[in-house]
C-alpha positions as CSV (number, residue, x, y, z in Angstrom):
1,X,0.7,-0.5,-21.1
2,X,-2.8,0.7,-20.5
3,X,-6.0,-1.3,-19.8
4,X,-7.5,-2.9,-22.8
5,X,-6.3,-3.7,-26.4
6,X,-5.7,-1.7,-29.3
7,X,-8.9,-1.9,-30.6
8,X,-10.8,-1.1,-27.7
9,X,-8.7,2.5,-28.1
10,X,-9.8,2.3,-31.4
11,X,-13.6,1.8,-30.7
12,X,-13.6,5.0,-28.9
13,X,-12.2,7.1,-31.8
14,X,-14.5,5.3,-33.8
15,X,-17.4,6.1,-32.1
16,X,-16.8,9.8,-32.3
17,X,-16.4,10.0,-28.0
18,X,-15.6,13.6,-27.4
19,X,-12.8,13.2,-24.6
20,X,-10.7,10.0,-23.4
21,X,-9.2,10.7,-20.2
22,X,-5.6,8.3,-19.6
23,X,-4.8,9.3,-16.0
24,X,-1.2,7.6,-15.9
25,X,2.4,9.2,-15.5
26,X,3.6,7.0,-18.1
27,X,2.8,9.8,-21.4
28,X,4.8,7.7,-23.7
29,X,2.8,4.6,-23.3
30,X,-0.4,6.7,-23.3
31,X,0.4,8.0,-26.5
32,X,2.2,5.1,-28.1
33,X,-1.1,3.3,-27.5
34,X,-3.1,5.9,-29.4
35,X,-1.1,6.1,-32.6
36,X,-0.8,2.1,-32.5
37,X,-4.5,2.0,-32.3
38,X,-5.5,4.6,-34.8
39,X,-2.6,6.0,-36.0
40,X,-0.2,5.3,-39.1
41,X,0.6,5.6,-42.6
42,X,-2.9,5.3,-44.4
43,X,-4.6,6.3,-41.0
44,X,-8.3,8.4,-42.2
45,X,-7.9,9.9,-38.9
46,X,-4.0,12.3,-37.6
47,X,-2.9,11.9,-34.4
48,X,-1.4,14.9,-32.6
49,X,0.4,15.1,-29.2
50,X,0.3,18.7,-27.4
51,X,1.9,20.0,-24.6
52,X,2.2,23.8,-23.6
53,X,5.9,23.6,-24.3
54,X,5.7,22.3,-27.3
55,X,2.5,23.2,-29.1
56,X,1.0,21.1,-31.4
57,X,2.9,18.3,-33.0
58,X,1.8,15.1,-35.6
59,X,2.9,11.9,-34.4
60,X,1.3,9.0,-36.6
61,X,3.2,10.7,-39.8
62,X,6.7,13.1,-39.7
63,X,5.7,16.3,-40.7
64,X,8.6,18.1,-39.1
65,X,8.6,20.7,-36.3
66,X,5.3,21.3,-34.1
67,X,2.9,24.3,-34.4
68,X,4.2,26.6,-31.6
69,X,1.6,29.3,-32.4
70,X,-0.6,26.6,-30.6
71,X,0.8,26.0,-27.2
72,X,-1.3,28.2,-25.7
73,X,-4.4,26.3,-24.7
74,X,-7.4,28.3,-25.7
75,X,-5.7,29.2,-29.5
76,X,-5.2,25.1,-29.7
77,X,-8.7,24.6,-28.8
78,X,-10.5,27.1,-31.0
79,X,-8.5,25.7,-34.0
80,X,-9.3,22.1,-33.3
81,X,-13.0,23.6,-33.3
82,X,-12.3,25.3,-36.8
83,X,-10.8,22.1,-38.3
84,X,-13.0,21.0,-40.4
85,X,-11.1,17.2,-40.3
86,X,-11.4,15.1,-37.5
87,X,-8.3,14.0,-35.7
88,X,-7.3,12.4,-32.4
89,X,-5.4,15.1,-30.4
90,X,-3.4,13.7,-27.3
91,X,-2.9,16.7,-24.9
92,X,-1.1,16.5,-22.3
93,X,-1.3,18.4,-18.5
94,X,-4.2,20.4,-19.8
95,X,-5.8,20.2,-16.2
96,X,-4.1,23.2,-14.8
97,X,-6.5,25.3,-17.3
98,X,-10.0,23.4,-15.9
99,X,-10.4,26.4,-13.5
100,X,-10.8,28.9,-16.7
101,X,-14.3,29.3,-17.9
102,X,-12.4,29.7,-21.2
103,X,-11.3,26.6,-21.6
104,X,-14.0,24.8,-20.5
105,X,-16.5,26.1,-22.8
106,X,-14.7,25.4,-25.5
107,X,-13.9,21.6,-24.7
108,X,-17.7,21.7,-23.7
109,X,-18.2,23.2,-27.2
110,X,-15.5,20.8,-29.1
111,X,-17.7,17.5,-27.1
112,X,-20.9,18.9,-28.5
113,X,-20.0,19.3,-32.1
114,X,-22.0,16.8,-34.9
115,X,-20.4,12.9,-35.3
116,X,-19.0,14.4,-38.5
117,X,-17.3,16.9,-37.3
118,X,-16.2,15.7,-33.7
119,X,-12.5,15.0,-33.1
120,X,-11.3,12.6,-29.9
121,X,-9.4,15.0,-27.6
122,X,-7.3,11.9,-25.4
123,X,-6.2,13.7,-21.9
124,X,-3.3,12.6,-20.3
125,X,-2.1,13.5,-16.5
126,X,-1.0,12.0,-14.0
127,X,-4.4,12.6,-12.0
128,X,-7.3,13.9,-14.7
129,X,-10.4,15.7,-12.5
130,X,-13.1,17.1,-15.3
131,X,-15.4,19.9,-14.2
132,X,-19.1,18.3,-13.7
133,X,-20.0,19.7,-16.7
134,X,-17.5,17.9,-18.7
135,X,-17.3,14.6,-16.8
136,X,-20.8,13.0,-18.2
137,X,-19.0,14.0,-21.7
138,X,-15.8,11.6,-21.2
139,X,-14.4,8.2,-20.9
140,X,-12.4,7.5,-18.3
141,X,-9.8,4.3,-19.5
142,X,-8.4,2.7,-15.9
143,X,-4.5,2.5,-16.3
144,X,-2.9,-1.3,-15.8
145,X,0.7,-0.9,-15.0
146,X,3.5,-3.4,-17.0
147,X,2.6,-7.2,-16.6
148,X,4.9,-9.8,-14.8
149,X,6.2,-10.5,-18.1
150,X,7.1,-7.2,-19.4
151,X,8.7,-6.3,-15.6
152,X,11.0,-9.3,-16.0
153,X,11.9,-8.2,-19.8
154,X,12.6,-4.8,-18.5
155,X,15.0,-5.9,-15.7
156,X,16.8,-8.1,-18.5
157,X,17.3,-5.1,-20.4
158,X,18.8,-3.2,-17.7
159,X,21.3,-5.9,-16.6
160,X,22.1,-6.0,-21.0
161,X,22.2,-2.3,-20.9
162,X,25.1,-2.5,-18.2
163,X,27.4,-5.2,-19.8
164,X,27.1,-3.4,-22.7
165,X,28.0,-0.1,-20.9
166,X,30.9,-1.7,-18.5
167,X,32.2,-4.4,-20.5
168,X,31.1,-6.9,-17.1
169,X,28.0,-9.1,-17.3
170,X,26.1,-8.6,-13.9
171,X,26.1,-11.1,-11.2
172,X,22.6,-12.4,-11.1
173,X,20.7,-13.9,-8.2
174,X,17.6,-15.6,-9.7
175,X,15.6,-15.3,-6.9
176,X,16.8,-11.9,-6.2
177,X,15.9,-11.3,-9.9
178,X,12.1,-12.9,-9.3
179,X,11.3,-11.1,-6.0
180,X,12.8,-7.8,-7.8
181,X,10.2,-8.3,-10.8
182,X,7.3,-9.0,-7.9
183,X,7.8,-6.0,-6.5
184,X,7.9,-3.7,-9.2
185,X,4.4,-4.5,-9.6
186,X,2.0,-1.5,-9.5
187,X,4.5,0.9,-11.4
188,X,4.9,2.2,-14.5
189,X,7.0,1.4,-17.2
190,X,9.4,3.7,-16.9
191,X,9.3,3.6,-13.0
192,X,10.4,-0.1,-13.6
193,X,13.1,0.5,-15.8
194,X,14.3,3.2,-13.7
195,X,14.6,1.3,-10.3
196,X,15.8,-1.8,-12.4
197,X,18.5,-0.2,-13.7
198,X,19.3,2.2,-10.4
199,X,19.3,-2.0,-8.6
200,X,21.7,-3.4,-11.3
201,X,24.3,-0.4,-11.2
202,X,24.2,-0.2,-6.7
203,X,26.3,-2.6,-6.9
204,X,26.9,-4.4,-10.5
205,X,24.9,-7.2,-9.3
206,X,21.2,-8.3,-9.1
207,X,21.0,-9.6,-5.4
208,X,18.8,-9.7,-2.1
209,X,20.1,-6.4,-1.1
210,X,18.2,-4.7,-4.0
211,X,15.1,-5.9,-3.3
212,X,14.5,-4.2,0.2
213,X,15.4,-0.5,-1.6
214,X,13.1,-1.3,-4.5
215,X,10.6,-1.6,-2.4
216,X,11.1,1.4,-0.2
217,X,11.2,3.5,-4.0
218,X,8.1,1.7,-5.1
219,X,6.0,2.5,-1.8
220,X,7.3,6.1,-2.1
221,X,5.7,6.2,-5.6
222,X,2.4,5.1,-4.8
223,X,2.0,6.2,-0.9
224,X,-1.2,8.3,-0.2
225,X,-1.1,11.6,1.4
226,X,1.0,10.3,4.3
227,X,-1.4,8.0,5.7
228,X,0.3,4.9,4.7
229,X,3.8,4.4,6.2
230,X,6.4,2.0,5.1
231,X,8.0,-0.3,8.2
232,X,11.4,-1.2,8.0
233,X,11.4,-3.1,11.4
234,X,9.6,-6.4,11.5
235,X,9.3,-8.9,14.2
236,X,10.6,-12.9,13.7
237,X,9.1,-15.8,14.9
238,X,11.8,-16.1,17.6
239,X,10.1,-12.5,18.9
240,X,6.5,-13.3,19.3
241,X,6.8,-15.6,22.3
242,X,4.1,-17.9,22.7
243,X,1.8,-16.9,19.9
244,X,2.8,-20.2,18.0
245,X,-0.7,-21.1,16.9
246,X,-0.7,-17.7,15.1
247,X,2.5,-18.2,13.8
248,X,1.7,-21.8,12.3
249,X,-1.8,-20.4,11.4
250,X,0.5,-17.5,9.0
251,X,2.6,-20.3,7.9
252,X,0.4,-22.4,6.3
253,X,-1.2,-19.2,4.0
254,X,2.6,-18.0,3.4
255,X,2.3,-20.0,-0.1
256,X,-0.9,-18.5,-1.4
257,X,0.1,-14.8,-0.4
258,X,3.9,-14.8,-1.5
259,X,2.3,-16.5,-5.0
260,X,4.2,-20.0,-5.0
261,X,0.7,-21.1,-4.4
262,X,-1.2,-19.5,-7.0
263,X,-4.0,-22.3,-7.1
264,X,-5.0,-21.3,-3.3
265,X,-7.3,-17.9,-2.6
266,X,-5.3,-15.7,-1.4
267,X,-5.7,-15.0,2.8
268,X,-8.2,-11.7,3.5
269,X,-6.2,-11.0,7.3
270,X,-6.7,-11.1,10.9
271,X,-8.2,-9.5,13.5
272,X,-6.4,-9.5,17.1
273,X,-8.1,-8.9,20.1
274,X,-6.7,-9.0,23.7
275,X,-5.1,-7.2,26.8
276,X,-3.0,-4.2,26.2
277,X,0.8,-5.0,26.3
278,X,0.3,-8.5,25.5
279,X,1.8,-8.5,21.8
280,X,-1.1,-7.9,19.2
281,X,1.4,-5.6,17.5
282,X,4.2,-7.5,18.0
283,X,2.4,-10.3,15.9
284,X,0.9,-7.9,13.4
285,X,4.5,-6.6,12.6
286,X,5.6,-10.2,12.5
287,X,3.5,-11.4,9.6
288,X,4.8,-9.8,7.5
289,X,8.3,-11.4,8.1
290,X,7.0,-14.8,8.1
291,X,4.7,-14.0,5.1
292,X,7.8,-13.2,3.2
293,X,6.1,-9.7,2.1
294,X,6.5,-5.8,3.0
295,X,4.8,-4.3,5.5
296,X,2.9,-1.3,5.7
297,X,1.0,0.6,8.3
298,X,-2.0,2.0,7.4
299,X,-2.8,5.2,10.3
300,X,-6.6,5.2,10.0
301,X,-7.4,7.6,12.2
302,X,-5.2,10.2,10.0
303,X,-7.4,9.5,7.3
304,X,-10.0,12.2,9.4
305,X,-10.5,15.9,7.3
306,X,-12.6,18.6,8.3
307,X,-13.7,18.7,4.9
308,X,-17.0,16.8,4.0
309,X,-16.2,13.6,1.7
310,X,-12.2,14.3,2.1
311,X,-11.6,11.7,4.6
312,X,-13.3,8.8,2.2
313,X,-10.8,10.1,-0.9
314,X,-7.7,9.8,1.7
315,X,-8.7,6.0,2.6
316,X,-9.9,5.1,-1.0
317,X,-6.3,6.4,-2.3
318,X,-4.5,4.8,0.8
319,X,-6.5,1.5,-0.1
320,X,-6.1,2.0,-3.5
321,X,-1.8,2.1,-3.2
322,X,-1.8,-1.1,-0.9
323,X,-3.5,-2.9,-3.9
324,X,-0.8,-1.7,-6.0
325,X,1.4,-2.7,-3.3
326,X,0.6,-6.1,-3.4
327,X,1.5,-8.7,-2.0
328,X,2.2,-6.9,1.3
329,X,0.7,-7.0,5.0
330,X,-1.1,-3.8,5.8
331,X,-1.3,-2.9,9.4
332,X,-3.4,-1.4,11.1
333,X,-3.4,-0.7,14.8
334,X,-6.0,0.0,17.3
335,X,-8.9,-0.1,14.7
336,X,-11.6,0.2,16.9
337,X,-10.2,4.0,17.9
338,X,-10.0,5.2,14.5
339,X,-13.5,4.3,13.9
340,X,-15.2,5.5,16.7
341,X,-18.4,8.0,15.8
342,X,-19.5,11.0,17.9
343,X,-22.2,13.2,17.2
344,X,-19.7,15.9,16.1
345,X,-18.2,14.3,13.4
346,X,-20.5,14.9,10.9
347,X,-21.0,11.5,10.0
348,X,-17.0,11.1,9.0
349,X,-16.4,7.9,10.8
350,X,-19.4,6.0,9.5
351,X,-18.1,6.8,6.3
352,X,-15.0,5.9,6.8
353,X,-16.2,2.7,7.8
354,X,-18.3,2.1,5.1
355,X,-15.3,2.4,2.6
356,X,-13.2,0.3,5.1
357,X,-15.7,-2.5,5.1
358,X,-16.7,-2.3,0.9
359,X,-12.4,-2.6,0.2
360,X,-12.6,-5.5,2.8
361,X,-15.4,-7.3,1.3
362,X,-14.4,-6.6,-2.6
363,X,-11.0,-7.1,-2.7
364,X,-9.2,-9.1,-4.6
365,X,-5.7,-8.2,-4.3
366,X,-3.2,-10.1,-2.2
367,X,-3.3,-7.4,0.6
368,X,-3.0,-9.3,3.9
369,X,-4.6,-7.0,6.5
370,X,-3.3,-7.2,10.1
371,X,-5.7,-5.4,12.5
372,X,-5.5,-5.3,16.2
373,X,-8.2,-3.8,18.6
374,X,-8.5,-3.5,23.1
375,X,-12.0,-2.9,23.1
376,X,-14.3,-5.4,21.4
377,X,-17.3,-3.8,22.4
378,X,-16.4,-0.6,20.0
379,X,-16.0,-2.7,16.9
380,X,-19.2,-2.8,15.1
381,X,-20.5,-6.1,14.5
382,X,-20.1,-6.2,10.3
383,X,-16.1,-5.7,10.9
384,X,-15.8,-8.3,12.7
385,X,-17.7,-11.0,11.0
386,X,-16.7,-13.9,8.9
387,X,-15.6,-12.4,5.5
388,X,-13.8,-9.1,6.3
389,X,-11.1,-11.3,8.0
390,X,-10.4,-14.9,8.1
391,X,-9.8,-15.3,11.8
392,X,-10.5,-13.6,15.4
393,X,-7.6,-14.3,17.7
394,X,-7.5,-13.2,21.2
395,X,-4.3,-12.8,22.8
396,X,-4.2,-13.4,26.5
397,X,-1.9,-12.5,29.4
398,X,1.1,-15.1,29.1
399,X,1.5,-17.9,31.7
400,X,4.3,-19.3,33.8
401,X,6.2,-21.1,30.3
402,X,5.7,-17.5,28.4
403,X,6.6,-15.2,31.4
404,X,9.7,-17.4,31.7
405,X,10.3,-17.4,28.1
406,X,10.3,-13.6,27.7
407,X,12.1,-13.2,31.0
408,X,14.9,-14.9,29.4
409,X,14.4,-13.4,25.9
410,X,14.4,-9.3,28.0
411,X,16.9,-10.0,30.2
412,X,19.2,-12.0,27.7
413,X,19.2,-8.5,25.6
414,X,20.8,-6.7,28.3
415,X,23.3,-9.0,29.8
416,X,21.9,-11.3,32.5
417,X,21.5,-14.7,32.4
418,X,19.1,-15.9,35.4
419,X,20.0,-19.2,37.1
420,X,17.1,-21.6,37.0
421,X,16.0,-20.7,41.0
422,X,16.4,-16.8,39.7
423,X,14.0,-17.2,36.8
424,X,11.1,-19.2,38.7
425,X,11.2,-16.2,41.8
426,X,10.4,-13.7,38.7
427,X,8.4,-16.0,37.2
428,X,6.3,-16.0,40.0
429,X,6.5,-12.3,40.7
430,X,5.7,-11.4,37.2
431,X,2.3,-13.4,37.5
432,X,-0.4,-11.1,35.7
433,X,2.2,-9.2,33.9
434,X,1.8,-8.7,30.0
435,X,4.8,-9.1,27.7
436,X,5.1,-5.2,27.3
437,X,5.0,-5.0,31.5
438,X,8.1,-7.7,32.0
439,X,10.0,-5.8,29.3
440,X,9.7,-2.4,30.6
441,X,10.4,-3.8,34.3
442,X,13.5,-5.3,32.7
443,X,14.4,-2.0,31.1
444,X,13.8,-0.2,35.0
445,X,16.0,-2.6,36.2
446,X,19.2,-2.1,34.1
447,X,18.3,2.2,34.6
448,X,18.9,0.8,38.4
449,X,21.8,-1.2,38.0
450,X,23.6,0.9,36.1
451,X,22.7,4.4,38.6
452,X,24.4,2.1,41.4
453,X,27.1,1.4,39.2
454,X,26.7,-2.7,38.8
455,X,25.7,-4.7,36.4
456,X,21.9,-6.2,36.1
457,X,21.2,-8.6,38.8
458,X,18.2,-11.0,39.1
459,X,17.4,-9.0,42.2
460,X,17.5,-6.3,40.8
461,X,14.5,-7.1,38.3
462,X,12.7,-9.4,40.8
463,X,12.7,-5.6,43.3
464,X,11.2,-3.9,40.4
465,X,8.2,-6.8,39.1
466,X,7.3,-6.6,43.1
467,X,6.9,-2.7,42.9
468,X,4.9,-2.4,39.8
469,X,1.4,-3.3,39.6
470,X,0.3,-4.2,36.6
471,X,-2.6,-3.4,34.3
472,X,-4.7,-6.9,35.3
473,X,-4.7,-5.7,38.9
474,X,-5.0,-2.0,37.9
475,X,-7.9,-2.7,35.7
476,X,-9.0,-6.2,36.8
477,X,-12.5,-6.0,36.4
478,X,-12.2,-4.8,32.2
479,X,-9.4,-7.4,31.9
480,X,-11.2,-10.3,33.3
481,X,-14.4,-9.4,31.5
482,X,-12.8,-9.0,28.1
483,X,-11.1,-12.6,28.9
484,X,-14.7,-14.3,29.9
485,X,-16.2,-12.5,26.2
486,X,-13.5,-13.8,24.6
487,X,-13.2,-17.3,25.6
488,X,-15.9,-18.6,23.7
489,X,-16.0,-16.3,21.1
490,X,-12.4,-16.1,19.5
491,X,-9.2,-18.3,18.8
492,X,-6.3,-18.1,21.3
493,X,-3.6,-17.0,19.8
494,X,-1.5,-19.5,22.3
């Protein structure tokens, strides 16, 4: 259904305003609203639905077929300015004809005409862009998508609709069924009934299996212009080793994002700073997991367009489809790069921020943002205050317990279980080493073991930690001052 009761419909047509624009894909609601808001048997005022296929047709009353002398656009237009009645005309996909000079006079002419005279033209699209010179002329009515309610009540019909269909009442999961109505959130009504019914007839059964596809289908609906990307792979708890004050931190808000809590304020995010390789990412990816909710990357730096005032539409929309998301964890990697200004930008990046940090500081949807950043000294000091996230972790380099704790998880993964002398000899030669550096030393190793045609040894890893030098000797002096900023300034994450 659309934002607003009947009667606020109503007060438009009342009030003689020249053009309503509905930008929805859901027509039949659009228009269903109309005629229950003005329309109907004794109505002083006809409502007509257009459409170029069609022509002109009455819907409040049945007065048979439509008027298909007046599909074309201009010849529909000029007549509605020769009525002499007043009526409520619902056209639909008229904005392919904004571009003809035609067309635009006449609604310009049609907006203009005395109260007495003036009919409501309603315009309904799935994205409505008036010409200047018509925008100051019409009222643009924000579209709310199918309520909690009305979602569940669809999903009950499709699982009727089946045993009606197939003789077999579907097996039900009622959670399944709840976390299927959450996350067809955002869509419209017939969206909703079309992934409910595609989940019930997958498999003749309403279970946790659907709810991973629905929401793949619902992201695909409302994704913006490729810079939002849906992750299927998320990290556990069991993967982000020795981050567990970030993981009990994310537990305790799990209730007020996944809405069992509805009483608590929903968490803003998190902001993790720290050494390359160290598992910033690895923790972004894994709220979402223990959050119970989708993820989604958001790539900011795509969001850049040579064209002036582009690149704050592609991050408005991308914003925009999170909140319809909702409740998800929106990722976003390496912030302080995608922000970055230069003097050849144009100004681009500083606008980008600007949007970044409004949606941050206005929002009120349960979008849990998950942003990670190397280089503190990039991030300007409003993104990083109190308000746009509720906590600055800093995620150091791991010490002996991690380094023997992801030994064991690496290693583990490709066959080789380390004997307790084994693990504290790589323990100590991994000292320095972040998470990502023991992995890919692990990986080396097994690419040696298996070129000399054995199986991974101890040895084998322990040659390659003592060959590699890691990035905390590499770049020691930009490691060891981001960890002196940092240690009065942040939360560890360990």
């Amino acid at each position: 259904m659309l934002q607003g009761s009947h009667d606020d419909v109503a007060a438009l047509v009342a009030a003689r305003t020249p053009l309503v624009v509905l930008a929805t894909t859901d027509e039949e609601a659009a228009l269903q609203l109309v005629v229950r808001s003005v329309g109907g048997a004794g109505a002083t005022r006809p409502v007509f639905r257009w459409s170029i296929t069609d022509g002109l047709r009455r819907v409040d009353v049945d007065l048979g077929a439509a008027q298909r002398h007046n599909a074309d656009p201009p010849t529909l237009l000029r007549s509605v300015l020769e009525s002499t009645q007043p009526a409520t005309y619902v056209l639909l996909d008229l904005h392919p004809w904004f571009d003809d000079p035609v067309v635009v006079r006449l609604l310009k002419d049609l907006a203009q005409l005395p109260p007495a005279r003036r009919s409501t033209l309603v315009l309904v699209s799935h994205a409505v862009e008036l010409p200047p010179e018509l925008d100051h002329l019409a009222v643009h009515v924000p579209v709310a998508f199918p309520t909690a309610e009305e979602r569940a009540a669809i999903v009950d019909d499709a699982v009727r609709t089946y045993a009606s269909l197939t003789g077999r009442f579907p097996d039900v999961d009622p959670h399944a069924r709840q976390l299927l109505v959450d996350r067809l959130a955002g869509l419209s009504r017939a969206d909703v009934a079309r992934l409910a019914h595609g989940a019930v007839v997958a498999d003749g059964a309403i279970t946790a299996r659907d709810v991973p596809v629905v929401e793949k289908a619902r992201f695909e609906a409302l994704a913006a212009d490729g810079v939002l990307s849906y992750e299927y792979a998320q990290a556990g708890a069991d993967d982000v080793v020795g981050l567990d004050r970030v993981v009990r931190w994310l537990r305790l808000r799990k209730p007020a994002l996944d809405g069992s809590a509805p009483h608590l304020e929903a968490p803003r995010g998190m902001l993790l700073l720290g050494v390359q390789g160290c598992g910033k990412s690895l923790a972004a990816r894994a709220a979402a997991s223990l959050l119970g909710v989708p993820l989604l990357r958001l790539d900011l730096a795509g969001v850049h367009d040579k064209f002036v005032g582009e690149s704050e539409r592609r991050l408005r929309d991308a914003l925009a489809a999170a909140d319809a998301l909702a409740p998800c964890v929106l990722w976003v990697d390496e912030i302080e790069k995608a922000i970055a200004t230069s003097d050849g930008d144009g100004g681009s990046a500083r606008r980008v921020l600007g949007t970044l940090l409004t949606w941050l500081a206005d929002r009120r949807s349960r979008v849990f943002v998950a942003a990670t950043a190397n280089d503190i000294s990039a991030l300007p000091p409003e993104l990083v205050r109190k308000g746009r996230f509720d906590e600055l972790f800093f995620v150091d380099l791991p010490d002996d317990a991690e380094r023997a704790a992801l030994l064991r998880l690496h290693a583990g993964r490709r066959g080789l279980t380390p004997a307790d002398d084994e693990l504290r000899a790589l323990v100590a030669a991994s000292a320095g080493f972040s998470g990502a550096e023991i992995e890919q030393a692990v990986v080396a190793a097994t690419y040696a073991a298996h070129a000399q045609g054995g199986r991974l040894h101890a040895r084998t890893v322990h040659d390659e930690l003592r060959g590699t030098r890691p990035l905390a000797v590499v770049m020691g002096e930009r490691v060891a001052e981001l960890r002196a900023w940092a240690a009065t300034r942040t939360v560890p994450a360990r």
